[in-house]
MDAnalysis code that builds the backbone (N, CA, C; Angstrom):
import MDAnalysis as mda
import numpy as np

u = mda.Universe.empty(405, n_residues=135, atom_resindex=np.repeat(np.arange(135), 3), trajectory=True)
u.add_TopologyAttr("name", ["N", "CA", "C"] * 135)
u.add_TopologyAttr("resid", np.arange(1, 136))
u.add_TopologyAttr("resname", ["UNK", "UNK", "UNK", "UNK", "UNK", "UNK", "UNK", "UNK", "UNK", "UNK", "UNK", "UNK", "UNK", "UNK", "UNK", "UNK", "UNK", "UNK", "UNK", "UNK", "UNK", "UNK", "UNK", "UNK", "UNK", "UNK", "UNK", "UNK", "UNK", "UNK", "UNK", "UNK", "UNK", "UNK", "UNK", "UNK", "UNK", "UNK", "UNK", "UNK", "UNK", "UNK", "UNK", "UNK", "UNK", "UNK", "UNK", "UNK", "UNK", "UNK", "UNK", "UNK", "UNK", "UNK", "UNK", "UNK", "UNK", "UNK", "UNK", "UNK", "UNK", "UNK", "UNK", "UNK", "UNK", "UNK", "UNK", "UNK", "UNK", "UNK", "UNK", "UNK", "UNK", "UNK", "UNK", "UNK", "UNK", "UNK", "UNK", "UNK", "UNK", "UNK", "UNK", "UNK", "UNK", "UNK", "UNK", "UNK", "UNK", "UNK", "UNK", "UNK", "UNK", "UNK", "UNK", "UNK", "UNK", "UNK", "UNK", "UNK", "UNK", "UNK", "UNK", "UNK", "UNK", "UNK", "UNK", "UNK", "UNK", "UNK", "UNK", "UNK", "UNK", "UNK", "UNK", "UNK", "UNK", "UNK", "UNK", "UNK", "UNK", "UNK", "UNK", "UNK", "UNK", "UNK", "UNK", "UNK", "UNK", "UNK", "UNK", "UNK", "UNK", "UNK", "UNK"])
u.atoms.positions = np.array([
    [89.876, 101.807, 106.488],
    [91.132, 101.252, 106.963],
    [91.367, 99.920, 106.282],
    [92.641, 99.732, 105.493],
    [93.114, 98.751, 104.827],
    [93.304, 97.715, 106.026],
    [92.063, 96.358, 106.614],
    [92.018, 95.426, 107.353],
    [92.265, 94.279, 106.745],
    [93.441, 93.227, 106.957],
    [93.845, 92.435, 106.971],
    [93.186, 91.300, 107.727],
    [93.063, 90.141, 107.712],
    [92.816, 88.801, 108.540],
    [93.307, 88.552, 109.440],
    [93.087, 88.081, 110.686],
    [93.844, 87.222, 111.391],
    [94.652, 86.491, 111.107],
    [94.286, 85.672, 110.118],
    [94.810, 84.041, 109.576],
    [96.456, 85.170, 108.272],
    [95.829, 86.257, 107.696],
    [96.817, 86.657, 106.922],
    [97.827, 87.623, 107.824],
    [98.204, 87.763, 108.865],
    [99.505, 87.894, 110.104],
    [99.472, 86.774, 110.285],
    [99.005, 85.816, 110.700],
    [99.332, 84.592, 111.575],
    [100.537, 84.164, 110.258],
    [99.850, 84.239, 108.867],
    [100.582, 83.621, 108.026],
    [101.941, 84.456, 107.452],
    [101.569, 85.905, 107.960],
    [102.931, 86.408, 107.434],
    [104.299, 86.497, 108.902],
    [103.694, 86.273, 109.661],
    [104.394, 85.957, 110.760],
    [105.496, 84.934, 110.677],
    [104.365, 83.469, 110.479],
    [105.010, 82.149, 110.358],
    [106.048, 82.248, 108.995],
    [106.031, 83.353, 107.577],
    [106.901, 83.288, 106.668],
    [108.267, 84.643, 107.462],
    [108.263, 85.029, 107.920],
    [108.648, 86.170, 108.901],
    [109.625, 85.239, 109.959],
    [108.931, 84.447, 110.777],
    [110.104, 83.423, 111.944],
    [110.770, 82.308, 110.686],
    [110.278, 81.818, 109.852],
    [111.028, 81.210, 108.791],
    [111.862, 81.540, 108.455],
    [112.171, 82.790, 107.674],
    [113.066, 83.656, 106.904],
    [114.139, 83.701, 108.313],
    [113.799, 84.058, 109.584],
    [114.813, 84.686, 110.468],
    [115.272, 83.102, 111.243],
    [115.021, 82.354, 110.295],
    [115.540, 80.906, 110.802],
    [115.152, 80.361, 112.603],
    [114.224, 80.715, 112.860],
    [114.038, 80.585, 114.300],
    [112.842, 79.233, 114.627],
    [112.434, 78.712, 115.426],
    [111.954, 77.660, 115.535],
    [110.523, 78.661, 116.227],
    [109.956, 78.175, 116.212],
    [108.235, 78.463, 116.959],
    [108.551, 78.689, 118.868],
    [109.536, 77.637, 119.131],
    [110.040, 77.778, 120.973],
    [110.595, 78.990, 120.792],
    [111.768, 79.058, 119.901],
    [112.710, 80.094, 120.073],
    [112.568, 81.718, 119.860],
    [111.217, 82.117, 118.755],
    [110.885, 83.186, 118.745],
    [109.609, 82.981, 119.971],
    [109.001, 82.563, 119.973],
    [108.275, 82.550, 121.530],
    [109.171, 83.096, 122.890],
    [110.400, 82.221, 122.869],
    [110.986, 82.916, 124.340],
    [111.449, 84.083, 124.073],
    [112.032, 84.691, 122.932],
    [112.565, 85.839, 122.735],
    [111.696, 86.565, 122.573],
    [110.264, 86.756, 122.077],
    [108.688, 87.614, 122.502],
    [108.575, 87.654, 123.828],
    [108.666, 86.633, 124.672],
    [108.203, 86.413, 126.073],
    [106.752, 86.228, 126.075],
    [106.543, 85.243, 124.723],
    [104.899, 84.933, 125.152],
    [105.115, 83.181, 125.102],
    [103.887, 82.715, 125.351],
    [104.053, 81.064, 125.465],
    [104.141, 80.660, 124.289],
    [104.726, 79.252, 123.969],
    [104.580, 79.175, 122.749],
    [103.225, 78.533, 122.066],
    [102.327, 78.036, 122.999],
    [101.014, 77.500, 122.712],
    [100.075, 78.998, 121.956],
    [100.367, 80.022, 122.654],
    [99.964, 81.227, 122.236],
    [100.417, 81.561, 120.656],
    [101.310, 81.891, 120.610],
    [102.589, 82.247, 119.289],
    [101.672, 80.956, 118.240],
    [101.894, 79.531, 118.811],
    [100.986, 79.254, 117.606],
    [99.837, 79.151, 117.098],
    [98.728, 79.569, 118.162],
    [97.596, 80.178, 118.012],
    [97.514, 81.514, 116.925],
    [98.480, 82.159, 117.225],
    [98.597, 83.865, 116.534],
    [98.731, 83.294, 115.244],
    [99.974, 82.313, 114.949],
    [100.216, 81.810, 113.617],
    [99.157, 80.922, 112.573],
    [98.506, 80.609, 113.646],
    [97.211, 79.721, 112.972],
    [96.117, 80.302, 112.577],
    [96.298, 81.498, 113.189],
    [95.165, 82.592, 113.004],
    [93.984, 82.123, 113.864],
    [94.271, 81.644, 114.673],
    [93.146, 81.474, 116.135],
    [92.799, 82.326, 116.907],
    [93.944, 83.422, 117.280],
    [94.046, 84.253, 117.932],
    [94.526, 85.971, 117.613],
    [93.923, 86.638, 118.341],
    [94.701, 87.881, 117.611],
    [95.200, 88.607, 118.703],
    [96.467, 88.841, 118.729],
    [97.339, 89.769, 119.661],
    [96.868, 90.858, 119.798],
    [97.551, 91.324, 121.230],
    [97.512, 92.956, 121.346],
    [98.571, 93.592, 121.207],
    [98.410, 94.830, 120.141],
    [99.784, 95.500, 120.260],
    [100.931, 95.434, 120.921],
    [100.606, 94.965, 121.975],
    [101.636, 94.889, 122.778],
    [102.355, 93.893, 122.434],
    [101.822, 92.519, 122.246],
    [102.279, 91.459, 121.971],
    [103.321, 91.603, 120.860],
    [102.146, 92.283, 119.227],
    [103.027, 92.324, 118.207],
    [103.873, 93.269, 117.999],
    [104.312, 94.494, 119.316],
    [105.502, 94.741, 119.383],
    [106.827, 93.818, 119.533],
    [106.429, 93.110, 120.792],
    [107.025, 91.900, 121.398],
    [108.016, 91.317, 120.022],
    [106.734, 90.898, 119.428],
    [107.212, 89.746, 118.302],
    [107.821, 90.406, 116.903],
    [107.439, 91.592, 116.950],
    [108.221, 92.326, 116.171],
    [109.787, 92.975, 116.508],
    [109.920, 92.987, 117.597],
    [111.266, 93.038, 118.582],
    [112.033, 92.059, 118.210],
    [111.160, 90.783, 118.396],
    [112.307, 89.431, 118.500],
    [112.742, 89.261, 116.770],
    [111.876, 89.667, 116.203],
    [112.001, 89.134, 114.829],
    [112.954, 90.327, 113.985],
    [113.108, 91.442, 114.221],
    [114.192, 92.809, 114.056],
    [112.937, 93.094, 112.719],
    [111.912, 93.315, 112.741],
    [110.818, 93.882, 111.893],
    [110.043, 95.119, 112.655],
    [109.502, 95.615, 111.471],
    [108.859, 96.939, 111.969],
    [107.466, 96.422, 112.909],
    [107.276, 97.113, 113.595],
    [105.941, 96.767, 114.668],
    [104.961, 97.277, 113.977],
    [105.205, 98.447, 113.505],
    [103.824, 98.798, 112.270],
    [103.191, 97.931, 111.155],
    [104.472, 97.410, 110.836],
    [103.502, 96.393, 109.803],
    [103.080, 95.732, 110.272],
    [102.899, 94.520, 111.163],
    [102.808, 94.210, 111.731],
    [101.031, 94.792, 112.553],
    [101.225, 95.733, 112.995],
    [99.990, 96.775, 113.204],
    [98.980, 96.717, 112.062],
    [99.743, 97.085, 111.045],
    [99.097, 97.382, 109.703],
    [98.241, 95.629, 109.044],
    [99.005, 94.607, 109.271],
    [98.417, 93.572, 108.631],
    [97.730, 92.933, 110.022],
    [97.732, 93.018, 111.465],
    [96.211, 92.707, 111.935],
    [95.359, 93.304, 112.251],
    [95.640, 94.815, 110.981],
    [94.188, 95.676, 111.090],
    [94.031, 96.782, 112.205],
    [95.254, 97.258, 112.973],
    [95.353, 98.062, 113.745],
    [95.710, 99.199, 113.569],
    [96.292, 99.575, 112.805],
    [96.799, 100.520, 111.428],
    [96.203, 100.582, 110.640],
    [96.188, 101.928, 109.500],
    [95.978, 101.682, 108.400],
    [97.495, 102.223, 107.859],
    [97.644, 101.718, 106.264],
    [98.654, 101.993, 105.661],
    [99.427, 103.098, 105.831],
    [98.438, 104.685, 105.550],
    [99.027, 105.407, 105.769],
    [99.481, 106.256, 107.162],
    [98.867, 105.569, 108.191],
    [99.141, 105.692, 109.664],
    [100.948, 105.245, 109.585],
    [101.041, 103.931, 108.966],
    [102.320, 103.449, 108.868],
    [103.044, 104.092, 108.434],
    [103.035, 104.690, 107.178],
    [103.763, 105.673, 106.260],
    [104.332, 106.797, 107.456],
    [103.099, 107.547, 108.224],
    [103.312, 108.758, 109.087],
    [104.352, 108.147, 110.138],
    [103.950, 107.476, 110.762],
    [105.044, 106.765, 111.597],
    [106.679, 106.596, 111.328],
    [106.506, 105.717, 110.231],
    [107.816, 105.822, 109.812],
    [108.529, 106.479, 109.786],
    [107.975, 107.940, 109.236],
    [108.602, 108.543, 108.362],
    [108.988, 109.930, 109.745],
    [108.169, 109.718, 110.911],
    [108.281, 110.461, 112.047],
    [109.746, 109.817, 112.664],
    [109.647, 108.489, 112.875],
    [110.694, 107.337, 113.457],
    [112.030, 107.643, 113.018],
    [111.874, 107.870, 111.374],
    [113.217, 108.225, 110.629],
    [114.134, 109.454, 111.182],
    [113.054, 110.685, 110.985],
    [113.107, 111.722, 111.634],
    [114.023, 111.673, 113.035],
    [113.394, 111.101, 113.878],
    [113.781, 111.386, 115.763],
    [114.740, 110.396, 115.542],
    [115.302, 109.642, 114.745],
    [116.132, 108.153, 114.804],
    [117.427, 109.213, 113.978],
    [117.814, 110.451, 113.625],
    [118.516, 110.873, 112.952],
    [119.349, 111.263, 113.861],
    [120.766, 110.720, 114.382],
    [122.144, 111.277, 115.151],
    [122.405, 112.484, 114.561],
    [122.437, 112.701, 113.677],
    [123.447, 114.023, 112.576],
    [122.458, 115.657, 112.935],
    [121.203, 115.308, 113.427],
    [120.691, 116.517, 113.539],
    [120.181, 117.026, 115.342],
    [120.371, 117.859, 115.342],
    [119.715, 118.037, 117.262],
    [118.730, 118.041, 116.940],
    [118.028, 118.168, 118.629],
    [116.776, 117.862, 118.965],
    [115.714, 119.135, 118.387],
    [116.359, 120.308, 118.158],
    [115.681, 121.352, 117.630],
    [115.377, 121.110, 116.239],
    [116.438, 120.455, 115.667],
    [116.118, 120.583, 114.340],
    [114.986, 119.293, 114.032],
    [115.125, 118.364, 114.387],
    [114.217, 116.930, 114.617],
    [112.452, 117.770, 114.758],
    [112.895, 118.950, 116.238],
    [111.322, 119.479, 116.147],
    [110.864, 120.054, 114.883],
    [111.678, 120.883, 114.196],
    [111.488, 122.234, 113.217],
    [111.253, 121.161, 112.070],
    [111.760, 119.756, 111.658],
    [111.414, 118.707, 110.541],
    [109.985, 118.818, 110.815],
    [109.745, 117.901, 111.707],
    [108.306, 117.310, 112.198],
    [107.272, 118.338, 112.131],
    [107.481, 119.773, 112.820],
    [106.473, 121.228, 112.525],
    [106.276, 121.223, 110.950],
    [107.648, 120.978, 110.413],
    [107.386, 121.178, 108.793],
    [106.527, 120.224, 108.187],
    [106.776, 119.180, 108.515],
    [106.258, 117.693, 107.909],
    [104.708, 117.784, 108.510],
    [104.129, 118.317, 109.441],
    [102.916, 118.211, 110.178],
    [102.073, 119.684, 109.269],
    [102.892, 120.391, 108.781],
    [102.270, 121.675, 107.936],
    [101.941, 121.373, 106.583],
    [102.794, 120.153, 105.871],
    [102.345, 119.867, 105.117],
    [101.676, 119.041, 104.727],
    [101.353, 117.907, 105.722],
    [100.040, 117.155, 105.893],
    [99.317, 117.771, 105.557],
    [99.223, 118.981, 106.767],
    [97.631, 119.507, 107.019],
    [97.537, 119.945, 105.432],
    [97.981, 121.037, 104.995],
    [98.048, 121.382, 103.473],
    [97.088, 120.499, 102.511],
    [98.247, 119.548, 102.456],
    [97.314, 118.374, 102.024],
    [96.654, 117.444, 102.277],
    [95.450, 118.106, 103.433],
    [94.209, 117.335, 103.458],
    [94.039, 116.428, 104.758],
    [95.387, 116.407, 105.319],
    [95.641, 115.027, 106.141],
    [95.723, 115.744, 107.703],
    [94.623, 116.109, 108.439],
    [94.136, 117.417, 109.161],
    [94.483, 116.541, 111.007],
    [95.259, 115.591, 110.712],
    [95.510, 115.046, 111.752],
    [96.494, 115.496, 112.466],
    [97.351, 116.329, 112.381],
    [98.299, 116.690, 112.857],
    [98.229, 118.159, 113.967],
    [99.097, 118.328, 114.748],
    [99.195, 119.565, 115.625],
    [99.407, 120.558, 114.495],
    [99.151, 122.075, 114.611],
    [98.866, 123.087, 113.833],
    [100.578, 123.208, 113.664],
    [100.952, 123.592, 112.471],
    [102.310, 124.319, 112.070],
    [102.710, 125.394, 113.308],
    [103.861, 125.131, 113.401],
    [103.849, 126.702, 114.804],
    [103.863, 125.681, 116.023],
    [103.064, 124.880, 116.568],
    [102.841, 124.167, 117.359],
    [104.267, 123.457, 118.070],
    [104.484, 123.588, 119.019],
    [105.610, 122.885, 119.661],
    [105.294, 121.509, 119.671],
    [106.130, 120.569, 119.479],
    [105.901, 119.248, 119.437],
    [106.728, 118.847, 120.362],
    [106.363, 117.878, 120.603],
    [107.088, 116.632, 121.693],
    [108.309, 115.796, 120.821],
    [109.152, 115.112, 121.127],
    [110.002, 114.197, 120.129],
    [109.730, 113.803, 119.657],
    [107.963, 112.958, 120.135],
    [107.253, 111.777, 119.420],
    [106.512, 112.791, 118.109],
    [106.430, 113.684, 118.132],
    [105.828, 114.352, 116.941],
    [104.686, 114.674, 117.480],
    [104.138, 114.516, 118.952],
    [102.500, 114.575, 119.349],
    [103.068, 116.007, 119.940],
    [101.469, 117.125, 119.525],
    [101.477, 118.397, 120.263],
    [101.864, 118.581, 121.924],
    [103.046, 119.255, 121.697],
    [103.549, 119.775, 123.481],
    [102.387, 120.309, 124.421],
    [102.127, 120.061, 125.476],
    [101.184, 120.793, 126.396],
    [102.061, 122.079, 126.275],
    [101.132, 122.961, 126.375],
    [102.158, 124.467, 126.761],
    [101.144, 125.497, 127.827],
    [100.456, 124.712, 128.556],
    [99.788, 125.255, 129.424],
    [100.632, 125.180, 130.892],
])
C-alpha cells in the first residue's frame, strides 16, 4: 500500500485550505472539528480518522479518497475503484438497473484481470457496488 506521512497530508491539506482561500478557524468550523485539532493534523502531530478527513474533505469540495489515499488509508488503486464506482451511481442519465448492470460489468472485469476483490459477475449488487445479500 502506497503510505504517505502524516506530516505529507498535514502539508497537503494546509496547500488545499490555502488554494480554497479559507483561514485555519474557518475551515475548522466548516469540518466541525476544533481548530487546535485541524492544526495539529496540519503540522502533522496528529492523524485523523476517516471520519474526520471526510469532514475536511466536505468543507474543502475535495475528494475524501485522496485524502484517504495520502494518510495511508487507501491505497491508490482502492481510489481509482472508488471513483470510478462514485462516477457510475453519480450518473442522472442512466437508471438504477443500468448503474447495477455497469458495476456487474466493471466487477467482471476486475476479476478477469487479476483484481479478485470484487462480488462474482452475475452477482446482484447493492448501489454501493458491494454484493446484495440474497438470502
Amino acid at each position: 500500500m502506497a503510505s504517505l506521512s502524516v506530516g505529507n497530508l498535514g502539508e497537503y491539506l494546509r496547500e488545499q485550505r490555502r488554494s480554497a482561500q479559507l483561514s485555519l478557524r474557518q475551515l475548522a468550523d466548516a469540518a466541525g472539528v476544533s481548530n487546535p485539532y485541524l492544526s495539529q493534523i496540519e503540522r502533522g502531530l496528529r492523524k485523523p480518522s476517516a471520519e474526520v478527513l471526510q469532514q475536511v474533505a466536505k468543507a474543502l469540495r475535495i475528494s475524501a479518497e485522496t485524502l484517504y489515499v495520502r494518510a495511508g488509508i487507501l491505497d491508490e488503486r482502492q481510489q481509482d475503484e472508488l471513483e470510478t464506482r462514485a462516477v457510475i451511481l453519480a450518473d442522472p442519465s442512466i437508471n438504477e438497473r443500468q448503474k447495477s448492470v455497469l458495476l456487474q460489468i466493471y466487477a467482471s472485469f476486475r476479476k478477469e484481470n487479476g483484481l479478485d476483490d470484487e462480488p462474482e459477475a452475475g452477482t446482484p449488487v447493492n448501489a454501493d457496488g458491494s454484493a446484495a445479500d440474497t438470502a
